[in-house]
N, C-alpha and C positions, 0 to 999 in steps of 0.2 A: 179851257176845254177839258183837261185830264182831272180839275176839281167838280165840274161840271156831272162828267161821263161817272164817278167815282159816285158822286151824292145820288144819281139815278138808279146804280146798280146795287147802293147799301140800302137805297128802300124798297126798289121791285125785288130783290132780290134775298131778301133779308134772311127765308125761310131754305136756300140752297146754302147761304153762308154758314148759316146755324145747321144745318142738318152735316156739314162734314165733321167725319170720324179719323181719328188716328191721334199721332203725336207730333205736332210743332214743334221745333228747335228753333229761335232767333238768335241771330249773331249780332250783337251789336259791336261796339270797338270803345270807343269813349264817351262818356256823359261827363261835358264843359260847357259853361257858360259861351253868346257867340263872341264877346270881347275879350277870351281868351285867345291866346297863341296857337296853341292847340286846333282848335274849331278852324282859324283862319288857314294854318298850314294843312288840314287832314278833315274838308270839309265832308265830306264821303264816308267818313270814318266818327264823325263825331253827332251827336243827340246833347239837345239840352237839356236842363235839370226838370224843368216845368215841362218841355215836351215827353220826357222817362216818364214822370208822376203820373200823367194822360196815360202815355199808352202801357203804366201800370195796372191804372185803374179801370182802362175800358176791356184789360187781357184776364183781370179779377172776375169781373164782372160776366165775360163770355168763355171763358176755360176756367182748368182744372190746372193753377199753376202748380208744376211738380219740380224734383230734381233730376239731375241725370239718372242719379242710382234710382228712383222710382221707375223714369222712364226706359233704363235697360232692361228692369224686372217684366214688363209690362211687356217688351216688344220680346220678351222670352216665352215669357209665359201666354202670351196667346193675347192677352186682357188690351191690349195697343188700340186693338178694332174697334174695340168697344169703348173708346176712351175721347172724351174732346180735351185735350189737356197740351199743354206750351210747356216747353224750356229755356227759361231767357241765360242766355252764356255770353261772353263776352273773350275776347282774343287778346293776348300780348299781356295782362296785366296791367293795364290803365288804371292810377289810380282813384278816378273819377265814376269809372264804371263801380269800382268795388265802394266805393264811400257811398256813392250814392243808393245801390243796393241793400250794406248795411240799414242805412238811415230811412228806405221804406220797408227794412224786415220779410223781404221777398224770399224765395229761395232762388238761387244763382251757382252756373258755373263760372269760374273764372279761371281760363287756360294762361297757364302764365308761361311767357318765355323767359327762361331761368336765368339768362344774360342780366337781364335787369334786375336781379338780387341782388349784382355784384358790383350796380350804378352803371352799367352800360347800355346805351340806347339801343333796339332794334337798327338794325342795319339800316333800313329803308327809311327813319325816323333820321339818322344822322346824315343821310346822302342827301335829302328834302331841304335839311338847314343848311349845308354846305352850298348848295346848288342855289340855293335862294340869296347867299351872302356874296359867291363867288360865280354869277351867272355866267361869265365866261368861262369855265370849266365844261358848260354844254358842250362846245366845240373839242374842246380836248378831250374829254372822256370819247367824245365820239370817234376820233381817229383813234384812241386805244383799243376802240373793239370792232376797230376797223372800218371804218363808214369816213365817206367824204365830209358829206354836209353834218351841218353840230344837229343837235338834238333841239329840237321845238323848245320844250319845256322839261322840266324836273319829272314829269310824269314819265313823257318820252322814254327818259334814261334810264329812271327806276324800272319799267318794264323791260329793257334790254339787259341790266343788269340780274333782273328774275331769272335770264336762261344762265348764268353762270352758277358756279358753286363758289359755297359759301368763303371760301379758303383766296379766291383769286378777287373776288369784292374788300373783303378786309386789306388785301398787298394792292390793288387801285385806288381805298383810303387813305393808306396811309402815305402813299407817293403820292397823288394829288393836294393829299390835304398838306403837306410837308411843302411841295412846290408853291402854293397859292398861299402860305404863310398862314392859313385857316388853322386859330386857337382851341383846340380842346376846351380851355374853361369857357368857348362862348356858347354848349352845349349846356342844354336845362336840366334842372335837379328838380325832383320832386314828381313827375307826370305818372311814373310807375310804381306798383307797390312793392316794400322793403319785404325783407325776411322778418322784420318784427310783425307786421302787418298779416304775413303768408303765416306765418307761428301763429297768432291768434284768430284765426279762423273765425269764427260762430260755425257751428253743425248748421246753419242752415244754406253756407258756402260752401261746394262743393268744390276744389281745388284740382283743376286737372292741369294733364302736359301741354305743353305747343313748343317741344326741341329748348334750344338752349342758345342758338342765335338766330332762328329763323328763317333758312335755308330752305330754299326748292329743294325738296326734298328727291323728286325727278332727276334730281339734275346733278346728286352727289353720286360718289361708288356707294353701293350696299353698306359696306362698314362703315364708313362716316355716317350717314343715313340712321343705323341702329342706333349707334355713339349716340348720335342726336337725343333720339328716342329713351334711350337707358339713360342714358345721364341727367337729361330732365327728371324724369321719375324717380330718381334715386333721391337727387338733391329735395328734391317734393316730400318726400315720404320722409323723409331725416329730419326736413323742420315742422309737418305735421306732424307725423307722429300716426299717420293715416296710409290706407293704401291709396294709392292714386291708380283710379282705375280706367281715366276717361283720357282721350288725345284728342287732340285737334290737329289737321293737315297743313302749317302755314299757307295760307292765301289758297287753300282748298287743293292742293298740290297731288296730287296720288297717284299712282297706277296698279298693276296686278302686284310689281314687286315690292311697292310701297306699302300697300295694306298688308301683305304677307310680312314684312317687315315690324309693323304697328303689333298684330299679335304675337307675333315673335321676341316683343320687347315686353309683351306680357300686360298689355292692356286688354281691357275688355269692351270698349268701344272705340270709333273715330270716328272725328264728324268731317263732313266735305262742305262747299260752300255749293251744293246743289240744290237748288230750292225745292221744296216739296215736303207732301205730308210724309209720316213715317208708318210703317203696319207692319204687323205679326207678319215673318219670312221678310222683310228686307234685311239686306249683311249689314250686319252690327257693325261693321268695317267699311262702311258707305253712306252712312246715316246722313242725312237731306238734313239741310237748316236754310232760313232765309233769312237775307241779309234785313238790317233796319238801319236807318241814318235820321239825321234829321229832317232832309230835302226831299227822301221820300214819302213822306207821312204829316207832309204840311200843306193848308191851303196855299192859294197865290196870296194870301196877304199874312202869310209864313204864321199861322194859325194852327194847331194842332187841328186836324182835322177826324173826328171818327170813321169816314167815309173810307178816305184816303188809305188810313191804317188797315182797316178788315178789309177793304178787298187789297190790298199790298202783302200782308203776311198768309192770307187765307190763298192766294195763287189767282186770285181771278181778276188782277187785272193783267197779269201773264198772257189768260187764257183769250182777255179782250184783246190783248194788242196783238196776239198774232191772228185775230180773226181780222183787224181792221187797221190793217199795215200803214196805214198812214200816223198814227201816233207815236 
């Protein structure tokens, strides 16, 4: 039905898809093969190599691929309106996202969280494996944050672990992981990029922040919160050699104090995980991106599909499903 409804509205509709103006931001997370570990554990989060090359070549072909820094100039300077132009970025530092991007000569942001310079996994990356090795820890985690009943699944948990700071997630790793006899070396090497990696740039990688362990950023005190924010950027700017002037929200996290926080750390944008186009006058501390995966931009017989993708990034299949609530 939803390949169906998608291929009817990319051909009657061909000349409204093409006629929108402004600037796209896509988020994507990781480009892995699906026989990777990767893909299996963070199916949400990951695109394959030949589905990226597709919706390289069909985003070449109907925009104006830009960089961040083009596209802050643009939404400054008035020119955004007048612009049909995308920015494909990607979150955490995956190394798959950044090879892959090299290797089609795209231009890319890549928000790195600065933790994995140092070899250490995003929080929510380590909880996923623990949880999948030591299922019964659903249940225990669950009475430590108070709840009767265990937790469904590793999603479950990870979402109630979002409302904590970042400081009481690390002291329930390391006593659960300690309890359940759960090995550090059975954690993967290689999925993120190094500081040799972040050192060698190309100018056509834009290198921004996303904190330094990826904390709800809501959900710390202020200071911790900035911490976050400065120390990412510092550490960025020391091995490029560049200013880092763009942030990313973890998991699109913000409020009034947060954005105020973000320019206070001295960036010049931050993006949210709100979808939608971007224009001259929207807060450069609010900027819309839409998410991309691989399950959303494939037929049912897991096809790249072009249909799929332009009304998925362009907002109109949004605008279909809340006109026809049954999908």
């Amino acid at each position: 039905m939803k390949t169906l409804i998608a291929g009817y509205l990319y051909q009657q509709r061909a000349d409204l898809l093409e006629g929108q103006r402004g600037i796209l931001i896509l988020m994507y997370h990781e480009v892995v093969a699906k026989r990777d570990e990767r893909f299996r554990l963070f199916l949400v989060l990951c695109t394959t190599p030949e589905t990226f090359r597709r919706q390289v070549e069909w985003l070449q072909k109907h925009f104006e691929v830009i960089s961040m820094d083009e596209a802050e100039e643009r939404l400054r300077n008035g020119s955004a309106g007048d612009s049909r132009a995308v920015v494909i970025t990607s979150d955490d530092g995956w190394a798959g996202f950044y090879e892959n991007a090299l290797s089609l000569g795209i231009e890319a942001t890549v928000y790195v969280t600065t933790c994995v310079l140092e070899g250490r996994l995003p929080w929510y990356v380590r909880w996923r494996i623990l949880l999948r090795e030591k299922p019964h820890l659903l249940k225990t985690l669950a009475h430590e944050l108070g709840r009767f009943d265990p937790f469904e699944d590793a999603d479950e948990a990870i979402q109630a672990l979002k409302r904590l700071d970042v400081a009481r997630i690390d002291r329930l790793w390391k006593e659960l992981g300690r309890e359940s006899g759960f090995s550090p070396g059975r954690l993967p090497q290689g999925w993120y990029v190094d500081a040799a990696q972040v050192r060698r740039a190309p100018e056509q990688v834009v290198i921004g922040a996303h904190t330094v362990n990826h904390p709800q950023l809501t959900k710390e005190y202020p200071e911790a919160a900035l911490r976050e924010m400065r120390e990412s950027k510092r550490v960025l700017e020391e091995l490029t050699g560049r200013a880092v002037k763009h942030f990313a929200y973890p998991n699109g996290d913000h409020n009034d104090r947060v954005v105020q926080l973000a320019e206070e750390a001295g960036y010049a944008t931050a993006v949210t995980t709100v979808p939608g186009w971007n224009l001259p006058g929207d807060h450069l501390y609010r900027l819309k991106r839409v998410d991309v995966h691989e399950a959303a931009c494939v037929d049912h017989f897991g096809r790249f599909s072009e249909a799929m993708f332009a009304v998925w990034v362009t907002g109109e299949w949004d605008r279909v499903r809340r006109s026809w609530r049954f999908l």
